[in-house]
C-alpha positions as CSV (number, residue, x, y, z in Angstrom):
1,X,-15.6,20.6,-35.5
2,X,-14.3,17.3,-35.1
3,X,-14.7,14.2,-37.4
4,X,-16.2,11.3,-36.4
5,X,-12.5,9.2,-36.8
6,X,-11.0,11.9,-34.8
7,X,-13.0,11.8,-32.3
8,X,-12.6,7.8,-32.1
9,X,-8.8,7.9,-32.1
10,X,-8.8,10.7,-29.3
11,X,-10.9,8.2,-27.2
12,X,-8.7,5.3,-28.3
13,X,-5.7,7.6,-27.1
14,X,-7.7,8.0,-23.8
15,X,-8.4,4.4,-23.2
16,X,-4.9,3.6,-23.5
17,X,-3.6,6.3,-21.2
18,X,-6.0,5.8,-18.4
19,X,-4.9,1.7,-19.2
20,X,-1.0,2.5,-18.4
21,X,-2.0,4.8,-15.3
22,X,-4.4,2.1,-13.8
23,X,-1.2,-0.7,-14.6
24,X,1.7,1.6,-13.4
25,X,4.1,0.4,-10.6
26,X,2.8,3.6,-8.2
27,X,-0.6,2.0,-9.1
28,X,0.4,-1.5,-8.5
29,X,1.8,-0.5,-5.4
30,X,-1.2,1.3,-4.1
31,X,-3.4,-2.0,-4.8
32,X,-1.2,-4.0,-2.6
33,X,-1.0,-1.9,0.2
34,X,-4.9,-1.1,-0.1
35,X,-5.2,-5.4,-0.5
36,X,-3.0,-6.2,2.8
37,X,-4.7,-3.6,4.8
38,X,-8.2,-5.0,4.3
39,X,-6.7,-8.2,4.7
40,X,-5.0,-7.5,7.9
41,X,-8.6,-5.9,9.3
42,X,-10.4,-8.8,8.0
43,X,-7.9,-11.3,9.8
44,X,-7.3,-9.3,13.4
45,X,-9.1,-7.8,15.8
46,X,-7.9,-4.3,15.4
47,X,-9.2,-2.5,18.0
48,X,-8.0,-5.4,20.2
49,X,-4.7,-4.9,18.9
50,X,-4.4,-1.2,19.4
51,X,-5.8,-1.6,22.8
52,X,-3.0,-3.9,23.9
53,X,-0.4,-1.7,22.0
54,X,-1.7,1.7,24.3
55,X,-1.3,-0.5,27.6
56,X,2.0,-1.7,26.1
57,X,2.9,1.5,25.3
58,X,3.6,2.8,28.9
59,X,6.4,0.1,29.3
60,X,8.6,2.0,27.0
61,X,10.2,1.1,23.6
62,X,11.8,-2.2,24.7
63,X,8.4,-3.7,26.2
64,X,6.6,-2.4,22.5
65,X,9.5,-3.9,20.5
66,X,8.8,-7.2,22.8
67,X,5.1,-6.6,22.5
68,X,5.4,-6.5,18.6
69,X,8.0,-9.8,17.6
70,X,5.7,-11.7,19.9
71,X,2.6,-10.6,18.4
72,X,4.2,-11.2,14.7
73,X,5.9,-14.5,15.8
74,X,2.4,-16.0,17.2
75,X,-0.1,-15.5,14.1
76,X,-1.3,-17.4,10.9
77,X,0.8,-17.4,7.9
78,X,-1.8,-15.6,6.4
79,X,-1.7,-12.5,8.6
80,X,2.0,-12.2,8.4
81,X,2.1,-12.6,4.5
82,X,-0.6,-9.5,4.6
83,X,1.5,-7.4,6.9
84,X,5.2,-8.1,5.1
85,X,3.2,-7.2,2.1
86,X,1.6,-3.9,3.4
87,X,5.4,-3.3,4.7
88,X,6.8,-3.5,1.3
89,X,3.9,-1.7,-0.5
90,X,4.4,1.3,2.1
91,X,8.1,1.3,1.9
92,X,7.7,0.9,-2.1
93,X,5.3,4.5,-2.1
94,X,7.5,6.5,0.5
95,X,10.3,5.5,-1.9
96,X,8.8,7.1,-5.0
97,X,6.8,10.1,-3.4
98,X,10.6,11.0,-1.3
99,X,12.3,10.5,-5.3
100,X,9.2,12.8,-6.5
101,X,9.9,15.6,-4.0
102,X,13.1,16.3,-6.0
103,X,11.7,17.3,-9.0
104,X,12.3,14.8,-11.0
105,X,8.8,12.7,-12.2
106,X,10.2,8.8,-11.7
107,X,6.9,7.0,-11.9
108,X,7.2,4.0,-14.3
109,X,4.3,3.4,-16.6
């Protein structure tokens, strides 16, 4: 049976690792991405988008390439800040899960 201080440190100890998981960089990461995709829905159309994108589509990858820097070049600010940002965030996770795959655990807390 446990004391009562015991039992308060273990749930201190808790506290604190839940606290460095929630703050980690993988966590971090995930936030940002999760952010600048639901501020990318709230600021486009999407199913607009993806509709013009699947009738671009058929002109080949030069004509999506086009279809994309024009799209990009011709918003708010605000929209491209979200989607550089979801770029990065994405880039940022691929990065650690492809340096997890090894073996190695690399996740800063």
């Amino acid at each position: 049976m446990q004391s009562r201080i015991e039992e308060q440190v273990m749930a201190s100890v808790a506290v604190i690792h839940a606290g460095r998981l929630l703050k980690s960089r993988v966590a971090l990461e995930c936030y940002a991405l999760f952010g600048a995709v639901l501020a990318l829905w709230q600021f486009t159309w999407v199913h607009k988008v993806l509709a013009n994108f699947s009738i671009v589509e058929r002109g080949g990858i030069g004509s999506m390439l086009n279809y994309v820097s024009y799209a990009f070049l011709h918003t708010h600010m605000a929209t491209q800040l979200a989607l550089v940002v979801a770029a990065i965030a994405a880039l940022a996770l691929i990065v650690d899960t492809i340096r997890n795959l090894g073996g190695r655990r690399t996740f800063a807390y």
